[in-house]
C-alpha positions, 0 to 999 in steps of 0.5 A: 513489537510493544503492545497498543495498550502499553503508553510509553515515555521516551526518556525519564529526565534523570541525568547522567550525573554520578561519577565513579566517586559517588558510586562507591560512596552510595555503596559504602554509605549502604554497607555502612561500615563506621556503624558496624564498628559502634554498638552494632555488632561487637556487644553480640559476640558476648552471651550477656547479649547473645544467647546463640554464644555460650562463651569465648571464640567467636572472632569478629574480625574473622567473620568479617573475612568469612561475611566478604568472602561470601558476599563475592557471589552477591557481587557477582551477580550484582555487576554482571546484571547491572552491566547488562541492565543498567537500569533506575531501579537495579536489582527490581529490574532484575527480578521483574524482568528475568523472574516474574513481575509481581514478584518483583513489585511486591519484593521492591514495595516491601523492601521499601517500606523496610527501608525506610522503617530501618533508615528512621530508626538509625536516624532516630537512635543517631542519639546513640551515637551522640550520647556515647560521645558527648559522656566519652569526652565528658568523662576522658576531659572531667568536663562538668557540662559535658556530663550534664548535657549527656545525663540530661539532653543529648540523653540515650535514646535506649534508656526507657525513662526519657521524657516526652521532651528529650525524645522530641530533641531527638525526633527534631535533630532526625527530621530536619536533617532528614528535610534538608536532605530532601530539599538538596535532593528536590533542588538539585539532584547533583547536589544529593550525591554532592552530599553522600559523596562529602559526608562520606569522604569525611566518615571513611576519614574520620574511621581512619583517623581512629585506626591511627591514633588506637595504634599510636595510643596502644602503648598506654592502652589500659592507663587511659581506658580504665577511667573510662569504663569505670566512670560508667560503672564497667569493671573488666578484670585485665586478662592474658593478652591473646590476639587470636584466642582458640576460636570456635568456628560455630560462634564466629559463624553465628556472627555471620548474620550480625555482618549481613544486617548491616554491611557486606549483602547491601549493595542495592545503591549503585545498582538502583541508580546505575542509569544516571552513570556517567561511564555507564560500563565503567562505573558498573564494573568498579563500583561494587568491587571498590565498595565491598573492599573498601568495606571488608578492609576498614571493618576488618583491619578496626576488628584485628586492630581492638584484639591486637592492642586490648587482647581478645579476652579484654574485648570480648568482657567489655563490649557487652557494656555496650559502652566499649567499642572501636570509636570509644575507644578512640576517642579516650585514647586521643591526645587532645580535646580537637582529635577527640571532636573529630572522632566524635563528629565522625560515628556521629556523621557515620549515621547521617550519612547511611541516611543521605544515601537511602534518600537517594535510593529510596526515590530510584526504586519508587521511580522505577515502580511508578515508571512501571505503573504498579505506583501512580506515574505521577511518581516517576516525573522529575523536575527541571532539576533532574530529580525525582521530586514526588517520589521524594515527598513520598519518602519524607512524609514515610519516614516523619510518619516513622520516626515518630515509633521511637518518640512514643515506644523505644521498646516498639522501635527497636523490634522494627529492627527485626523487619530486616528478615525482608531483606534476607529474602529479598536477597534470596528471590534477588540470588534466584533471579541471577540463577535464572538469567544465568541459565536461560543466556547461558551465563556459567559464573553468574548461574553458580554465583546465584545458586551460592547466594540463594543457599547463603541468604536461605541460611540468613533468612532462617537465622533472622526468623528463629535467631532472638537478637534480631527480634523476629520472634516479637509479635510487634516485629511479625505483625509489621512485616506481615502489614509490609508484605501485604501492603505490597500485595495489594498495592499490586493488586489494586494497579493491576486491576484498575489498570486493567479496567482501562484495558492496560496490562501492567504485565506487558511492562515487565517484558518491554518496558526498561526505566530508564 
């Protein structure tokens, strides 16, 4: 029976409006597998940008493998748990519900705010990605305004001599996408998966294109490269073609982390939407599957494919430019100026679309927070279209408000990036709490997935906190994710305590009240 001092709402308004298709894409969009193959992880498997690596061995498309094989208990967990809570807000829930509730709040708040910090800057260093392609086909066509326009407007975000007005390009590219994201979102919240799901039909068929044309171009391979990294001043020395060199297992498990910061362990979208499922049972149990495999196959295959046309020993020398990647190297081998716009269009809409998700899924866990009464409820109302449009405001006003970090320090931006150690542990509490389901309804595969997954994200959150390449050991980096965590803290102190005044206990919720 539900306590007298808990008010409930009947039905929340959101729609059953996400079909199998805008499931997996959500998913996809958050493992992100197009900005795995640019300049994510390949430049780390050199120790010019990784002094965990000494030296040649470690395999990217290896630990690919490795990273899918150990994200099976991950998903385990996520489909069992998401087919017996269907619920806005997905794995909070969990952790609320089956843990404990605070623990839940504080986790799903600094999450949050992690998110956003992350999402602001892929939208921001999107520039990155323009950048690569605008001097790439400048360089590849001999194209005079190409070249200008990449030396001095659609500059690299990383370079530390922009100026006031070249970062404001940037911030202004970032935002109004961001804006016109939120508004289709506001007005319709169909239309919000509408745009995941075209903008990631359209990234995963761009990547595919790339995989196509390195295969049809591997014949004249090094004729059409060596301009290319010597127009950027790179000089690899052509070495014995190996596609499997001897590979040194500590090195290629060293990657692991790099997979985890951006693809296979993200796989809160679905969950965190799975009460709008149209087939609800259906969706939860083919979403997750379909998405990580999708994953594992395209960053797998783009890996082994780069060996087995350079050489592992090739790549291994050139990725550390930073330069030299899978979609660089796609577009110099392109046959024409038309392919070689599409491919660009593609890395750079890979990055738009990691942000149109985290739209979405942003506003679902603010929803569930608020609908739960550790946020202000006015959070949880949504509007005659089905969408959650507070919660979307909020998230706007978060990520203009950090998008301008990069606009004034790209060296404070990027130590940002060191803030994913919260993921890592929200992964682990997540892990802890499907043990614990498992246990107490006596659900075998899901407790031994669980214990799995907590030792895996146990090992990930150790890597992330002592691991230099990601940045945790910058004092900018601890104090923001220390600012998060408290920040989470005392939001929940501060519902549970001016609640209480009005004689609610919020703690009555995580027993009895599921968002819906």
């Amino acid at each position: 029976m539900m306590s007298k001092n808990v008010f409930i709402r009947e039905s929340s308004g959101l729609l059953k409006q996400v079909s199998l298709v805008d499931a997996i894409m959500l998913n996809i969009g958050n493992m992100s597998a197009g900005i795995a193959l640019f300049e994510s992880i390949s430049p780390y498997v050199n120790p010019s940008n990784n002094p965990t690596i000494a030296g040649p061995g470690g395999v990217l498309w290896l630990a690919s493998i490795i990273g899918a094989l150990l994200a099976i208990p991950q998903l385990i967990i996520y489909t069992s748990l998401t087919r017996r809570m269907s619920r806005t807000g997905g794995d909070y829930i969990w952790i609320s519900r089956s843990l404990n509730g605070p623990i839940g709040a504080i986790m799903a708040i600094s999450l949050q705010l992690e998110t956003i910090a992350y999402l602001a800057l892929v939208s921001y260093f999107s520039g990155s990605a323009m950048n690569a392609v605008i001097c790439t086909i400048g360089n590849v066509e001999h194209s005079n305004a190409l070249l200008y326009l990449g030396k001095n407007i659609f500059v690299d975000p990383y370079s530390t001599n922009l100026t006031i007005g070249q970062r404001l390009l940037f911030y202004g590219i970032s935002a109004a996408f961001f804006l016109g994201a939120i508004l289709l979102n506001i007005f319709k919240a169909k239309w919000g998966y509408r745009l995941v799901s075209f903008l990631g039909i359209f990234s995963i068929s761009t990547l595919v294109i790339a995989m196509i044309t390195i295969a049809i171009g591997s014949s004249h391979f090094f004729t059409s490269i060596s301009p290319l990294l010597s127009s950027f001043g790179v000089s690899v020395s052509k070495t014995s073609h190996a596609f499997l060199p001897q590979v040194n297992w500590d090195y290629t498990l060293l990657l692991l982390p790099l997979f985890a910061l951006y693809t296979y362990p993200w796989m809160t979208a679905g969950p965190a939407v799975s009460a709008e499922f149209r087939q609800t049972n259906k969706i939860a149990k083919l979403n997750l599957i379909m998405a990580l495999s999708m994953t594992a196959l395209l960053v797998t295959v783009g890996f082994a494919e780069m060996d087995l046309v350079a050489g592992y020993y090739f790549n291994y020398f050139a990725y550390s430019s930073f330069i030299y990647n899978f979609w660089t190297v796609a577009i110099a081998l392109a046959s024409n100026p038309f392919l070689q716009w599409i491919l660009g269009l593609g890395v750079i809409i890979w990055n738009f679309y990691t942000l149109s998700y985290g739209v979405i899924v942003f506003s679902r866990y603010i929803f569930a927070l608020s609908f739960d009464r550790v946020l202000p409820e006015k959070f949880s109302q949504v509007n005659r279209y089905g969408s959650p449009v507070y919660a979307h405001i909020l998230d706007l006003v978060i990520t203009l408000s950090l998008l301008l970090v990069p606009v004034f320090s790209v060296t404070a931006a990027e130590s940002l990036y060191g803030a994913t150690i919260l993921g890592a542990i929200y992964f682990f509490v997540v892990s802890i709490a499907g043990t614990v389901f498992g246990i107490k309804n006596k659900v075998k595969a899901l407790t031994i997935s669980g214990i799995i997954s907590s030792i895996y994200f146990a090992f990930l959150t150790y890597e992330a906190g002592i691991n230099p390449i990601f940045g945790f050991n910058s004092l900018i980096t601890q104090i923001f994710v220390g600012m998060v965590i408290a920040t989470g803290i005392l939001i929940y102190a501060v519902s549970w305590y001016s609640h209480k005044k009005k004689g609610i206990d919020i703690s009555l919720t995580f027993k009895e009240i599921p968002p819906e």
